[in-house]
C-alpha positions in Angstrom: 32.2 24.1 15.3 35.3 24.6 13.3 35.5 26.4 10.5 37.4 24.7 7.1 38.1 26.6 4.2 36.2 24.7 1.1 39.8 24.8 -1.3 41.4 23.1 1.7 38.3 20.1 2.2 38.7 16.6 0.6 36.7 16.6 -2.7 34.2 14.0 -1.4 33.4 16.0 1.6 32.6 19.1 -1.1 30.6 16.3 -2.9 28.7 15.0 0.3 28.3 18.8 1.6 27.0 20.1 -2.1 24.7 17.3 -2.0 23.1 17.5 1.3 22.9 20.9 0.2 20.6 20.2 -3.4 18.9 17.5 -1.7 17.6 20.7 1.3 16.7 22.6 -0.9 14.9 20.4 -3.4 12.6 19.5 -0.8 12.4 23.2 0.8 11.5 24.2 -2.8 9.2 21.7 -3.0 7.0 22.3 -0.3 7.0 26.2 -1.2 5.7 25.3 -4.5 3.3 23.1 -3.4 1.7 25.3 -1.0 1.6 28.3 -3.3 -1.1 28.0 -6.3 -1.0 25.1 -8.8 -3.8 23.2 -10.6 -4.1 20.9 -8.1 -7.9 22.4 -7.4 -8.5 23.0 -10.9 -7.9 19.7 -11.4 -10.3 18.3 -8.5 -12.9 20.1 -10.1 -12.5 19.3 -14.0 -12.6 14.7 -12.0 -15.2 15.7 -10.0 -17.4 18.2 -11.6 -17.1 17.3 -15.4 -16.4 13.5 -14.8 -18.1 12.9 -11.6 -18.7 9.5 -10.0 -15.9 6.7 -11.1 -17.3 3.4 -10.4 -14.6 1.1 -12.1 -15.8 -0.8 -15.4 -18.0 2.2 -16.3 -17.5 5.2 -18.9 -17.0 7.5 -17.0 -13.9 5.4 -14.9 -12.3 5.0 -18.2 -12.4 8.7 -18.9 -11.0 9.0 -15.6 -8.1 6.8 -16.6 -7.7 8.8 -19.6 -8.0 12.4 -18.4 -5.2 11.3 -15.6 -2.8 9.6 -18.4 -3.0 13.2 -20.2 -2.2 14.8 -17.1 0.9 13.5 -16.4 1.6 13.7 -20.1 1.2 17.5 -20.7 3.1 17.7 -17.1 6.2 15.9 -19.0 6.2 12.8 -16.7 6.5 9.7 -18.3 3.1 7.5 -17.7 1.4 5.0 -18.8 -1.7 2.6 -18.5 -1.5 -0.8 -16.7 -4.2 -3.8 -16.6 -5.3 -5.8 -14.1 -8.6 -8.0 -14.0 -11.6 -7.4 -12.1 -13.2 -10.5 -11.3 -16.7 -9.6 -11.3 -18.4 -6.3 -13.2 -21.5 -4.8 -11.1 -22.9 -1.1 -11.0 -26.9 -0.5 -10.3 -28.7 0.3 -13.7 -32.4 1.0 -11.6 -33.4 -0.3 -8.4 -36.6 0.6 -6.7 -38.7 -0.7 -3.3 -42.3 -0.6 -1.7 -43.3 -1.0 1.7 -46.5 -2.3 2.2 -49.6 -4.3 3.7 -53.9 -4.0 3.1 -53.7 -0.5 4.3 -50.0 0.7 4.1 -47.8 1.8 1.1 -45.0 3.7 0.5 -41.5 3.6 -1.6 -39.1 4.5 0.1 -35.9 5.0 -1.7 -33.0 2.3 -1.4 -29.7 1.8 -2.9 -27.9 -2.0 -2.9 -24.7 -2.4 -2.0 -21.8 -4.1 -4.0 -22.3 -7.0 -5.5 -26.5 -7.5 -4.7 -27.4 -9.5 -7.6 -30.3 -8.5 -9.8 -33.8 -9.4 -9.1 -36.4 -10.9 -11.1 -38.3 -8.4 -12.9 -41.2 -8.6 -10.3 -39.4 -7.5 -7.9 -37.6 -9.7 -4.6 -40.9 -10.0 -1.5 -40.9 -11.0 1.7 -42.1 -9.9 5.1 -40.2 -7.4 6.9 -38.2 -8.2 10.7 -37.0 -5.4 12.8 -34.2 -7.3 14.3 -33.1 -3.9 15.9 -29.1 -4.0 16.3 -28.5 -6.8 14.8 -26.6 -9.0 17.1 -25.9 -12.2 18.0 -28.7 -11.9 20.9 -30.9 -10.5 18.6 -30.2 -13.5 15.9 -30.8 -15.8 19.0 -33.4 -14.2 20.3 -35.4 -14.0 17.0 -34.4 -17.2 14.9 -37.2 -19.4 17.1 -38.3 -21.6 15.0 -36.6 -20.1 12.5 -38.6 -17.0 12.1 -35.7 -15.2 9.8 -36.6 -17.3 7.3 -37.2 -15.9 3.8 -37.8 -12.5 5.5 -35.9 -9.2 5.1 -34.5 -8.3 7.6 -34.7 -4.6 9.3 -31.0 -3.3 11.2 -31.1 -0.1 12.8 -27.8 1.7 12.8 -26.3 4.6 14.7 -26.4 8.0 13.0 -22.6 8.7 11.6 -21.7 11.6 12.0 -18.2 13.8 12.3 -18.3 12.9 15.9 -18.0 9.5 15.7 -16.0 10.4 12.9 -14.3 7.4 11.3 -13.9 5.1 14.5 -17.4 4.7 14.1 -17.8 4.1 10.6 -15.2 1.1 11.0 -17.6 0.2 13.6 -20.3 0.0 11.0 -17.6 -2.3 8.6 -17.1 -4.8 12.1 -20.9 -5.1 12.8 -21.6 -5.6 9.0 -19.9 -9.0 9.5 -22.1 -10.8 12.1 -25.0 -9.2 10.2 -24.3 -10.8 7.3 -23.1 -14.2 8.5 -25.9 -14.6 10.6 -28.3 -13.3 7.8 -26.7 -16.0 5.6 -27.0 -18.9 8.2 -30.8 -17.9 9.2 -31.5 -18.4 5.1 -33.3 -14.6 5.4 -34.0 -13.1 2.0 -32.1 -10.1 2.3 -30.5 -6.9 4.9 -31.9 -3.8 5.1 -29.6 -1.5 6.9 -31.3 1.8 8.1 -29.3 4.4 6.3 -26.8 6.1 8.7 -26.7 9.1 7.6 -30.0 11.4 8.2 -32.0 13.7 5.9 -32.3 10.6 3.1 -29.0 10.6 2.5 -28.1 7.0 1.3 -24.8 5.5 0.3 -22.9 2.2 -0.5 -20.8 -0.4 1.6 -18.7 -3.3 0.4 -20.3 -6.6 2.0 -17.7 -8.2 3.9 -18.0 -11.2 1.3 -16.9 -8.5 -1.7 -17.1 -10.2 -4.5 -18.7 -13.6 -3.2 -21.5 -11.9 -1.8 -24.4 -14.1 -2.4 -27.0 -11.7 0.1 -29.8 -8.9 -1.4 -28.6 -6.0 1.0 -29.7 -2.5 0.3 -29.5 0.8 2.4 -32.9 2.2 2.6 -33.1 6.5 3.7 -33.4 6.8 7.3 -36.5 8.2 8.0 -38.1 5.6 5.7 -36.8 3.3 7.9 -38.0 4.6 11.0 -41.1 4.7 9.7 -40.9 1.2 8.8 -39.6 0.3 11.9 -42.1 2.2 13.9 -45.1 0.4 12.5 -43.1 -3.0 12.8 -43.1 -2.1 16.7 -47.0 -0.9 16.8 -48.2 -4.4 15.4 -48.1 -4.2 11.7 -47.3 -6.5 9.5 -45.4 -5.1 6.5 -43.7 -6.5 3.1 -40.8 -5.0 1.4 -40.9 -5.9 -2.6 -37.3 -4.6 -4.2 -36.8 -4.2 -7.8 -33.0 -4.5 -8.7 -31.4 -4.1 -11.9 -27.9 -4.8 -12.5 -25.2 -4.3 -15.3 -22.5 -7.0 -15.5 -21.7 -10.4 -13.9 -18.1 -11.3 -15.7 -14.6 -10.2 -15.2 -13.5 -7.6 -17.0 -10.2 -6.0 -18.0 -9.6 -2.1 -16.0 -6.8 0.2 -16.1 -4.1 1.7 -13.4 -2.3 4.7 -14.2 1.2 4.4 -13.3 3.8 7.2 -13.7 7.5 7.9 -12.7 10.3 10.0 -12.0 13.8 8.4 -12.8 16.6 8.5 -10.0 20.1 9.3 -11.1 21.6 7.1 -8.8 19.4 4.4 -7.5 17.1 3.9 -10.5 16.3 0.8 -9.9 14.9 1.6 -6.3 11.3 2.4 -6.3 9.6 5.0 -3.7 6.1 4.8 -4.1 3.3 7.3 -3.7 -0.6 6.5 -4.7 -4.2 7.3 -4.4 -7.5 5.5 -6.2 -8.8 6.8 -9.0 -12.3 5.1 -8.6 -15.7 6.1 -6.6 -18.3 5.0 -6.0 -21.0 5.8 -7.8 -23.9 8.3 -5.9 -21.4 11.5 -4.9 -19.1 12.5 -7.1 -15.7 10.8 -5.5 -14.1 14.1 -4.2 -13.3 13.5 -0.5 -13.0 9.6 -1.6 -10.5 10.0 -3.5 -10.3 13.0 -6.4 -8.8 15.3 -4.0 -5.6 12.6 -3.0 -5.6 11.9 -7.2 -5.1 15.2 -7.8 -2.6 16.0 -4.8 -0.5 12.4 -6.6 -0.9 14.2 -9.9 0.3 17.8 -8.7 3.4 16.3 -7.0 4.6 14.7 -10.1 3.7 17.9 -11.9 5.7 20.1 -9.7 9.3 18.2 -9.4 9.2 18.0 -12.7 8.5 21.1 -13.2 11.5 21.9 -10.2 14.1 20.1 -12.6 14.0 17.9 -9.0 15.8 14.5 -9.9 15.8 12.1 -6.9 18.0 9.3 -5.7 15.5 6.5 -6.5 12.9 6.6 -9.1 9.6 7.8 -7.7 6.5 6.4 -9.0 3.1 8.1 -8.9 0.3 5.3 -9.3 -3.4 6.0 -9.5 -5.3 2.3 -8.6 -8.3 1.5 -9.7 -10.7 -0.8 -8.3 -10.3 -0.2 -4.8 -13.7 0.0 -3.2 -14.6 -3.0 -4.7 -11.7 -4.8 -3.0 -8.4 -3.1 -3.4 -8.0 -5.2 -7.0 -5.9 -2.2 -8.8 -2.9 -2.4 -5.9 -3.2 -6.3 -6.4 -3.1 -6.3 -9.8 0.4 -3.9 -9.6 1.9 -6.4 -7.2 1.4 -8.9 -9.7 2.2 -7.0 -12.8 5.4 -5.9 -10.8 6.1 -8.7 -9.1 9.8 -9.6 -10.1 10.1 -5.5 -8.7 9.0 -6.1 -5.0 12.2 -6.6 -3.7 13.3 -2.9 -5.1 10.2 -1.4 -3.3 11.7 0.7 -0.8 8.4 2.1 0.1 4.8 2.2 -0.9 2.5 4.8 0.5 -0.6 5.5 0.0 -3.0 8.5 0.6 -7.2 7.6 1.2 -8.8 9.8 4.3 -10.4 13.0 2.2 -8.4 16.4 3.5 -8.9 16.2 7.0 -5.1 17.5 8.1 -2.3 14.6 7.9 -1.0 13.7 11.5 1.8 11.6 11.1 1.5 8.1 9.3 0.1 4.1 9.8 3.6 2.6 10.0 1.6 -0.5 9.8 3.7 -2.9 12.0 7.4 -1.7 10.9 9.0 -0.6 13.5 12.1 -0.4 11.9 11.0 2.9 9.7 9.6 4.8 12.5 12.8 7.0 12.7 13.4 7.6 9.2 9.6 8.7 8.9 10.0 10.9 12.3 13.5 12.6 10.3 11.9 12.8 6.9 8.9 14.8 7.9 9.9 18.3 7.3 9.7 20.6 10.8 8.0 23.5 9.1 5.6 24.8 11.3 2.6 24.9 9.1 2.2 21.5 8.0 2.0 20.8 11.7 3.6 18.2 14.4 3.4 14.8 13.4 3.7 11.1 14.9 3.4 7.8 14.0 1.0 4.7 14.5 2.3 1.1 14.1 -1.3 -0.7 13.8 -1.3 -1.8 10.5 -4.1 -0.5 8.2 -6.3 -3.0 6.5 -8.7 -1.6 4.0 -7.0 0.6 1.0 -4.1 0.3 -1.7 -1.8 -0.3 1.0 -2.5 -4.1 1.8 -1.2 -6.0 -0.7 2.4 -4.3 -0.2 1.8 -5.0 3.3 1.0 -8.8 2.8 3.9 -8.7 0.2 6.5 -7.8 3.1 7.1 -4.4 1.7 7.2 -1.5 4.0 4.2 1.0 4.0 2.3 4.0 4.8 -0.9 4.9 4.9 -1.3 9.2 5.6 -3.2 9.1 9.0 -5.3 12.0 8.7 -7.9 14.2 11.2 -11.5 13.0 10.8 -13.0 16.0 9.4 -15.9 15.9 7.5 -14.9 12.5 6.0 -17.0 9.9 8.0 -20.1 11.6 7.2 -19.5 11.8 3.4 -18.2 8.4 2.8 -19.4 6.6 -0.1 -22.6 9.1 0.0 -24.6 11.4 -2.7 -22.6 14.6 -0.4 -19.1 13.4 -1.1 -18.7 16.4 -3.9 -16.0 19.0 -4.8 -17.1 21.8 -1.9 -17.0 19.0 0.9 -13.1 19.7 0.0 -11.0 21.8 2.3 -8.9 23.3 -0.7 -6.4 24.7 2.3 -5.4 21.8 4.2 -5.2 19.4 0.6 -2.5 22.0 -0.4 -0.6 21.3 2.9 -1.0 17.7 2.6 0.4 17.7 -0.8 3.6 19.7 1.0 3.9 17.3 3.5 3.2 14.1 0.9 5.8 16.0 -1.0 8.7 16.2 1.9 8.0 12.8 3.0 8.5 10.9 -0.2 11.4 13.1 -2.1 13.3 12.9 1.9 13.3 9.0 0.8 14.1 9.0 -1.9 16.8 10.8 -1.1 18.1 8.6 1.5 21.6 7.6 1.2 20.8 4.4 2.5 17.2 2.2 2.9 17.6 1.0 7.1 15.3 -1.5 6.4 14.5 -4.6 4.1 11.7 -6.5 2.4 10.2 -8.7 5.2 10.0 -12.4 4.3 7.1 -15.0 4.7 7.9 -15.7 8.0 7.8 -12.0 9.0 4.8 -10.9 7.4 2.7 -13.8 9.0 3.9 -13.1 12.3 2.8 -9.6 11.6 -0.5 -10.8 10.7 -0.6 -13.0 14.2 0.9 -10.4 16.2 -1.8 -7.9 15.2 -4.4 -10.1 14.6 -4.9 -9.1 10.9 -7.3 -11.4 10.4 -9.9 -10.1 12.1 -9.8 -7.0 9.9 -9.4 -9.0 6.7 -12.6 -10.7 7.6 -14.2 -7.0 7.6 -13.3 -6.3 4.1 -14.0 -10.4 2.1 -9.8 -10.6 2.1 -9.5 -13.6 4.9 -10.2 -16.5 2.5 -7.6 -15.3 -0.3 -5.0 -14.9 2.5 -5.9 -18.1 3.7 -5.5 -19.9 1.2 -2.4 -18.6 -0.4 -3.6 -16.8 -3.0 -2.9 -13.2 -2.1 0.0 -11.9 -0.3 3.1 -13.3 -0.2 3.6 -17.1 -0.6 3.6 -18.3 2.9 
């Protein structure tokens, strides 16, 4: 390589060079920071611990909202609250069950899932059907004359553990559709799904009708079940009465929490990075989400506290109302809808702290490269590599469905699979470690695009993104989480 004196380069080259140069190390000084101590724990106990469980529309969600909005604010980056509607307010005030015949009685404990509408006060009764897995054959083979009737009815799931990891708990989301559209066909009173998880732990789904869910469904503890199924297959005949009161029916007004960082010379160009704020409601949201919140909230906190200013403007958004159907990231797509077309990039961060692998590219090609060169080669963060399935099922879609290109943090399975929307998701499920690292590599990833000189790559139009959804077969997975219809007909996504 030759060697030229700086007094004898062109002054744009010494521009370009002392550039490159700030940009480095802005991003090398990031990643040191972030792996060396900052509140980022401290803060993941303080949402977890003193605020606990975040169900949007209640209290404690609000605080949420709030305690983030200050965070930002003491760290000296501009934020501020954003509304968006939520079309339908539900969270379980009591709920109770008995299991029972002339001789048999017991009450088990039970949770409902999303959206289970309340009871009458004496309770919802009907005879009891083990229809074992719950498939099509076992609909067939059981409807005779329709027998599913005005009966609850009795699934028996497989145990999900760290094993099966998350490829199995998707499984649970794909069976959950034929058991509830067969379940709704067969006019049964209710689902009961055996509870997953063993030792009584329960937790909450989303039906796969979100919202529209017109079913009873409740998870009922494992061995309860068992039990109940057991005596189903000796002979007895048994009765499940369930008690189930509910807060809220109308839509309601909730809160994102939207920050930035101003570029200096693409302003106007948005790099996105964002993690939900809500939980459900039995753990205390750590693994799903608090620990990404807080890694979102630290990496705002720490270039500003770098004196880092970016190329583009980076923007640090918290959604809410994602487990009940990703409404928070629709309701920013709408809010900044004349903005889409200056969305370079949204990404978004939702698997616990299992160890980030690379990223969901989700069908663009076309940023592979710049996410392969971006991702810092520091050999403690890891190797990396990317998917291209697209990821349906977080704060991701609706930039997806709105042609603009996006990430999702592909992550090892960990321990989050077993946790997942359960009483165990709590602060020491966290690997305090590896959420340090991922904030590094979160870190390298989004500053390296915002520092881009150039953006390879463009907003997709209509066209594109329903080949996208056809050449992946997106509807499918839609279907899995009650977002077919809306696509469907035209009312989310991009106007096609």
């Amino acid at each position: 390589m030759k060697i030229i004196p700086l007094l004898l380069m062109p002054a744009f080259l010494i521009n370009c060079a002392y550039a490159t140069s700030i940009f480095n190390s802005d991003i090398e000084n990031l990643i040191a920071t972030l792996k060396a101590p900052t509140p980022v724990i401290s803060d993941l106990k303080q949402l977890t611990d003193e605020i606990g469980a975040r169900l949007t529309g209640t209290q404690a969600n609000k605080k949420s909202v709030n305690w983030a909005l200050k965070k930002f604010h003491e760290a000296g980056v501009t934020a501020k609250k954003e509304s968006f509607t939520m079309p339908r307010a539900w969270s379980e005030k009591t709920i109770s069950a008995k299991v029972f015949n002339g001789q048999i009685n017991f009450s088990p404990r039970i949770v409902a899932m999303p959206f289970t509408k309340k009871t009458h006060y004496r309770g919802l009764s009907a005879k009891i059907v083990n229809l074992n897995k719950g498939s099509l054959a076992d609909f067939e083979k059981m409807n005779i004359d329709d027998h599913l009737a005005d009966k609850w009815l009795l699934i028996e799931t497989d145990i999900l553990d760290d094993e099966r990891g998350i490829s199995g708990l998707f499984q649970e989301y794909n069976n959950a559709v034929i058991i509830e559209e067969q379940a709704l066909a067969v006019k049964a009173t209710g689902i009961i799904y055996m509870s997953s998880r063993p030792k009584n732990l329960l937790y909450r789904h989303l039906p796969s009708s979100g919202v529209n869910n017109k079913l009873a469904i409740v998870v009922m503890e494992r061995e309860s079940a068992l039990r109940t199924q057991r005596l189903l297959n000796s002979g007895e005949s048994l009765k499940l009465t369930a008690k189930i009161n509910i807060l809220g029916e109308k839509p309601y007004q909730a809160n994102n929490v939207v920050a930035e960082i101003k570029g200096d010379t693409y302003p106007d160009e948005i790099v996105l990075i964002g993690a939900h704020i809500d939980s459900f409601d039995l753990g205390t949201g750590a693994l799903d989400n608090g620990a990404n919140v807080s890694l979102v909230i630290d990496l705002a906190r720490q270039i500003t506290k770098l004196a880092i200013i970016p190329k583009r403007t980076i923007r640090f958004v918290l959604f809410n109302g994602e487990e009940q159907g990703m409404y928070g990231s629709w309701g920013y797509t709408q809010t900044h809808r004349d903005e889409l077309d200056n969305h370079v990039l949204a990404a978004t961060i939702d698997i616990g702290t299992g160890a980030i692998t690379g990223f969901f590219i989700n069908g663009r090609e076309e940023i592979r490269a710049t996410i392969d060169s971006v991702l810092h080669p520091d050999a403690e963060l890891g190797s990396f590599s990317q998917i291209i399935d697209p990821v349906v099922g977080t704060d991701n879609y609706d930039f997806m469905m709105q042609g603009i290109a996006n990430l999702v943090a592909n992550q090892a399975d960990a321990n989050y699979a077993s946790n997942y929307h359960a009483q165990s998701d709590t602060f020491e499920k966290v690997d305090q470690q590896q959420l340090k690292l991922n904030a590094a590599i979160m870190g390298a990833t989004i500053l390296g695009i915002a520092n881009l000189d150039q953006i390879p790559w463009q907003r997709q139009t209509s066209e594109q993104v329903v080949k996208m959804v056809e050449k992946y077969n997106l509807e499918q997975a839609m279907k899995t989480f009650g977002l077919q219809q809306s696509w469907q007909e035209n009312k989310r996504g991009i106007q096609h």
